[in-house]
N, C-alpha and C positions, 0 to 999 in steps of 0.2 A: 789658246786653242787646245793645248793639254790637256788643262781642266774640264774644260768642255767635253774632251775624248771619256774621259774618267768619268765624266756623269752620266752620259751617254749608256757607255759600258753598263752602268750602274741601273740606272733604269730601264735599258735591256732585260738585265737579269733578273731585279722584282718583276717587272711584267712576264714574264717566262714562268718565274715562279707562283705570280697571283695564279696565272691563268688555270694552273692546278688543282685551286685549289679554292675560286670562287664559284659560284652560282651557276647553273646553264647559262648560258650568251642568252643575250637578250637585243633587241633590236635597238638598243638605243646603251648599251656594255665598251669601255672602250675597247678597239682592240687592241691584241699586242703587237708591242714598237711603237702606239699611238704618242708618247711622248718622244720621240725621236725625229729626225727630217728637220727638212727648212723652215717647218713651219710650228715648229717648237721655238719658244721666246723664251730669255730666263728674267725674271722679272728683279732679282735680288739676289745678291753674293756675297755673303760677307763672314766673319769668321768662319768658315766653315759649313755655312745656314746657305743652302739654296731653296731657291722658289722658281719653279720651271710651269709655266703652261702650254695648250697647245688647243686651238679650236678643236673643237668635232666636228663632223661634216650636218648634223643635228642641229648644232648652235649650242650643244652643250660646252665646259670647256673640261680638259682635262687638267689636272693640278698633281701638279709634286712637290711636294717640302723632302728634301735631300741632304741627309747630314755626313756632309765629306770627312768630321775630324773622327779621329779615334773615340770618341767619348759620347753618349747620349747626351741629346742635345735639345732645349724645346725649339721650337721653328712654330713661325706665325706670320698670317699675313690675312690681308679682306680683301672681299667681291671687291671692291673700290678699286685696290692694289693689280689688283691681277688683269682687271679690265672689263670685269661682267658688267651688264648693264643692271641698270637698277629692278631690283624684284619688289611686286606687292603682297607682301610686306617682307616675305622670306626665300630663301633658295634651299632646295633640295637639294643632300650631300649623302653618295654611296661612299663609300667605303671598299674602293676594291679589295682587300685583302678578306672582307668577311659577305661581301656582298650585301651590309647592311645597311640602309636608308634614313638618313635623320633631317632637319633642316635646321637651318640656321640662320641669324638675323641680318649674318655678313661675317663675322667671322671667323675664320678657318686655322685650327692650332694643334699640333701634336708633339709629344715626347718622341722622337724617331732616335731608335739603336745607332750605332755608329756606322757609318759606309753601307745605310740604309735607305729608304726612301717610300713616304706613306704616300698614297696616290688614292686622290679624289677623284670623285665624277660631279660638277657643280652644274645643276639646272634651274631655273624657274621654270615654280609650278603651280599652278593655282591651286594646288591640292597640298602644299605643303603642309599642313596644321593636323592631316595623318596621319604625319611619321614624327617621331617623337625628340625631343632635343638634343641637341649635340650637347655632347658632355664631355671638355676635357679634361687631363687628370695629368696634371704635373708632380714627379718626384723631384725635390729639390735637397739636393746634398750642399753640407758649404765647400769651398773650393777658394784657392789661394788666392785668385782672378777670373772673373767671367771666361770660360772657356775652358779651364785650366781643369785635371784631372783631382777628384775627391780623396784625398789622403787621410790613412788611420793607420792606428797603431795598436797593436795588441794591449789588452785589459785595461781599456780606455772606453770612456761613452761621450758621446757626440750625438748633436741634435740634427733631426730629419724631418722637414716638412712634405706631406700630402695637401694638396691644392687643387681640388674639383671644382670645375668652373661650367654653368650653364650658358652653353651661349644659341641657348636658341629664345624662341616667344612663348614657350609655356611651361608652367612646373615642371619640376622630373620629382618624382614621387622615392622615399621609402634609400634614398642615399647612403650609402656608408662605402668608407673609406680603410683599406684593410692595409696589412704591409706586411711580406714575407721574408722575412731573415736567412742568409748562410747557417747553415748546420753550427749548434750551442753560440750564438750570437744571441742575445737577450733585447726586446723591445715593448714598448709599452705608450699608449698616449698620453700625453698632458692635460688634453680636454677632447671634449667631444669629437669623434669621429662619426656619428651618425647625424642625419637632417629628415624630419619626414618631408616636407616638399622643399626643395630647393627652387627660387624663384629665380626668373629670367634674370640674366647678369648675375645673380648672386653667386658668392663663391664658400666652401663648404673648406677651410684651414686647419690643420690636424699638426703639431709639431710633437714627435716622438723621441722619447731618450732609446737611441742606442748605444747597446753597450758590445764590444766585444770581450772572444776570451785570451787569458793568456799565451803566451808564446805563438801568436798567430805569424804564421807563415807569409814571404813573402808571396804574392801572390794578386788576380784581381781579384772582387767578389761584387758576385751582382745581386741588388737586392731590385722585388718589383714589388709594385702598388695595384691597388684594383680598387673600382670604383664604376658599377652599374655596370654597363659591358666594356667599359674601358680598362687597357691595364696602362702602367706606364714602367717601366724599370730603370738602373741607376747600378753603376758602377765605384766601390770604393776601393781604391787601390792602397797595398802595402807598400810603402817605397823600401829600394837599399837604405843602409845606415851613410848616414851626413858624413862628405869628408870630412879630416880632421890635416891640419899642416897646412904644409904645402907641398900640392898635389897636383899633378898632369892631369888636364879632363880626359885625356885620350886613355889613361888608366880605369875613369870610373864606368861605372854601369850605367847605362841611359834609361832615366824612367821612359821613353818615347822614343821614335823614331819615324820620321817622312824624309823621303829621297826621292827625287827626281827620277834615277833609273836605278835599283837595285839597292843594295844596302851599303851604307854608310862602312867606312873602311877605316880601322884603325891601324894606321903604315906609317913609313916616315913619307913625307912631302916634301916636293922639290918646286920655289916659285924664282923666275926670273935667275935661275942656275944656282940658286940657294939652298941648300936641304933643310930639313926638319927631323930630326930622328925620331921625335914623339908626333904625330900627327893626327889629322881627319881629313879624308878624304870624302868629299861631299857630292854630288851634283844638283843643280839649282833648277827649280825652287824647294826647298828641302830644310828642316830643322830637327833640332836635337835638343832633350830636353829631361836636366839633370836635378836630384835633389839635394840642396841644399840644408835645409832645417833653420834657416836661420842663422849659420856657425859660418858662415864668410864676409869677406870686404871685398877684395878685390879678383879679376880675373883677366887676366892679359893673354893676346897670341901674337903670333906674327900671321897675316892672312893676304891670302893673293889669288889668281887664277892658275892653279898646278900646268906643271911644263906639262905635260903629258895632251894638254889641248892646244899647243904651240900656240902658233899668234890670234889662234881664235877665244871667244870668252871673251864676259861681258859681265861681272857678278858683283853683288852689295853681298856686303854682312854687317848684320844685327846683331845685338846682343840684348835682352831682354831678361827683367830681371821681376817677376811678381807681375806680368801683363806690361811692364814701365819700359820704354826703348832708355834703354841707360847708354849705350853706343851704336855708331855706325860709321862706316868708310866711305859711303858713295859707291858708284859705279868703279869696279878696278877692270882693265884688260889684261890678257895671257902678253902684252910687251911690259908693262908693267915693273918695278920688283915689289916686293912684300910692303905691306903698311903694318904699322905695329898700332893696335886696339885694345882699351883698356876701359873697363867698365868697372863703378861702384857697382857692388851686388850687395850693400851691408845689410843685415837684416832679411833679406829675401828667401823664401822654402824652397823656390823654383827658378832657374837660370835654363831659357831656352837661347840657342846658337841657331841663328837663321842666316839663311842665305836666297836672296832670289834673283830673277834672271838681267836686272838689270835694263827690263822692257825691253829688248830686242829677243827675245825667247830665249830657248834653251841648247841653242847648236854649241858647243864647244865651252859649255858653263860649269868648268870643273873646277870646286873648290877648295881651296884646302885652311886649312885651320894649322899653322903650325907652330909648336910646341904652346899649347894652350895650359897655362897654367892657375890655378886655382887655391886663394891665400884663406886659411881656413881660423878657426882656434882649434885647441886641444890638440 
C-alpha cells in the first residue's frame, strides 16, 4: 500500500507538471489525476519498472511506465499487456509531455529518468498511418547487474550503446543517433550512427568509446542521447574509493540510499537489550548500497528488529552482492534477540544491505544492522 501511495504521489505530480506544459485540452486530452482513483490498475511491478493504466471515459486508455529506482531505467510493455483491444492494424499514441501523436504496431517503450513517469494516451484509429512512428531510443550504459548504478572512474574509456528502435508500420526516414558528453569527457562512434529509412522493427545500434578526464570528481554525470524527436539520457556515477581492511560498513559512504521513512541512521543499536556501538538504523522496506571494487570476501552483522519498536516488528534482511542474494535471516520479530548474518561478497563491485517488511507491512519495522563489519584486502 506504500508503494502504491508513492506512485500515486508521483503521477499526481507529472500530470500537474504535463498539464503546463502540453497542447490546449482537447476533447478527447487525459485529464489531470486521470491515473489516480479506483479505477487505475497496475498492470506490472517489478525492479523498480511500473506499468499503471487506467480507462478514459472515451475508451481510450491512459498508460504510465513509472520508474520508482534512483537510476534511468528503460520500461516496456504492449497493447496485449495492458489490455487494449486489438487495433487494425495500429494504435494511436500521444505523448502527454510534448502533446505529440505517433502510432504504433503494439508496442509501447521509454528510457524514463528516475522517480519519473512517461504517460501515454493509447487509442485506435482508423487514421493511424497519419501520424508517424514511434521511435524509441535506448541509452545503454554497462552496469555491474541489471538495475544496478553505471560506475566510472576518472581517465578511463568505457563503451556506450545508442539503440533506435522503430516500432511502428512505416519507415522513419533521415535517422541519426547523437550523444552528448559532461564538459572535457571525449566520445566518438564505432560505426554508423545514421540510417536513411529505418524500417518497421528495425533497430539503428550505435556503440561509442567514452573516455573520461583525469581527476574526475566524485560525483553523478548524466549524459543524453537524441534521436528524431526522441531523447533518452543515462547517468554514470563516480563511486567512493573501495574499502581496504577490516572495516565497519557503518563507517563507509553509501553509494545509495532507500528508507522506509527518512534517512538511514548511523548510531549504535540496541536488539533484544543488546547494543551495538557501530550501527544502522533502518526502517523497512529500505536498502543500502556500498562499493566495493571487487577488494572483499566477507561481510557479517548482528541484525534484529531495534528495541525502540518494542514487541512490534516484523523485518527480513538481505544481503546482496552483484544483483546475487548471497544472505538472508527470514522474517525476525522486536521479541526476538539478534541473528548473526554472514555473506560471501568475494569479488563483487556492489554489496546492497536490504531489508523488507516481512509481508505484514511497515507498523513497527525498525531495523537495525549491528556492528556490520566488512573483511577487505589492502
Amino acid at each position: 500500500m506504500q508503494r502504491l501511495t508513492r506512485l500515486s504521489l508521483a503521477a499526481a505530480a507529472a500530470a500537474t507538471a504535463l498539464a503546463a506544459f502540453a497542447a490546449p485540452a482537447s476533447a478527447d486530452e487525459v485529464p489531470e489525476g486521470a491515473l489516480l482513483g479506483a479505477d487505475s490498475r497496475i498492470v506490472r511491478a517489478e525492479d523498480g519498472r511500473w506499468v499503471v493504466v487506467k480507462p478514459l471515459p472515451n475508451g481510450d486508455l491512459a498508460v504510465a511506465l513509472y520508474n520508482e529506482s534512483g537510476y534511468p531505467q528503460r520500461i516496456a510493455t504492449t497493447a496485449a499487456e495492458v489490455g487494449l483491444p486489438p487495433a487494425a492494424p495500429a494504435y494511436r499514441v500521444r505523448n502527454l509531455a510534448t502533446g505529440a501523436d505517433h502510432h504504433t504496431a503494439g508496442a509501447l517503450a521509454a528510457s524514463v529518468p528516475p522517480r519519473q513517469a512517461v504517460l501515454y494516451q493509447v487509442s485506435r484509429d482508423a487514421n493511424w498511418a497519419a501520424y508517424p512512428p514511434l521511435i524509441e531510443l535506448d541509452l545503454r550504459l554497462p552496469t555491474p547487474y541489471p538495475g544496478a548504478a553505471a560506475l566510472v572512474e576518472g581517465e578511463a574509456t568505457t563503451q556506450v550503446s545508442t539503440v533506435v528502435t522503430n516500432l511502428g508500420l512505416t519507415g522513419a526516414a533521415d535517422i541519426t543517433a547523437t550523444l552528448s558528453l559532461p564538459y572535457q569527457w571525449k566520445g566518438a562512434p564505432t560505426g554508423p550512427a545514421t540510417v536513411k529509412t529505418l524500417a518497421p522493427g528495425q533497430q539503428l545500434i550505435t556503440t561509442w568509446n567514452v573516455s573520461t578526464p583525469a581527476g574526475l570528481p566524485r560525483n553523478a554525470y548524466w549524459l543524453e542521447a537524441a534521436a528524431a524527436t526522441t531523447k533518452s539520457s543515462s547517468i554514470f556515477v563516480v563511486p567512493p574509493p573501495a574499502p581496504s581492511g577490516r572495516t565497519y560498513v557503518s563507517d563507509l559512504p553509501w553509494l545509495s540510499m532507500a528508507n522506509g521513512q527518512g534517512a538511514v541512521e548511523r548510531r549504535k543499536v540496541t536488539v533484544n537489550r543488546t547494543s551495538y556501538a557501530k550501527g544502522l538504523a533502518a526502517r523497512a522496506p529500505g536498502a543500502l548500497e556500498y562499493y566495493l571494487g571487487g577488494r572483499c570476501t566477507k561481510l557479517s552483522a548482528s541484525v534484529g528488529v531495534d528495541d525502540s519498536a518494542g514487541q512490534r516488528g516484523r523485518v527480513t534482511f538481505e544481503i546482496w552482492a552483484d544483483g546475487r542474494k548471497a544472505a538472508e535471516t527470514g522474517p525476525l520479530t522486536g521479541a526476538m534477540p539478534a541473528v548473526p548474518l554472514t555473506a560471501d561478497v568475494t569479488g563483487a563491485r556492489l554489496v546492497r544491505l536490504v531489508v523488507t517488511d516481512g509481508g505484514d507491512g511497515g507498523d513497527g519495522d525498525e531495523a537495525a544492522w549491528g556492528d556490520p563489519v566488512i573483511a577487505c584486502s589492502g
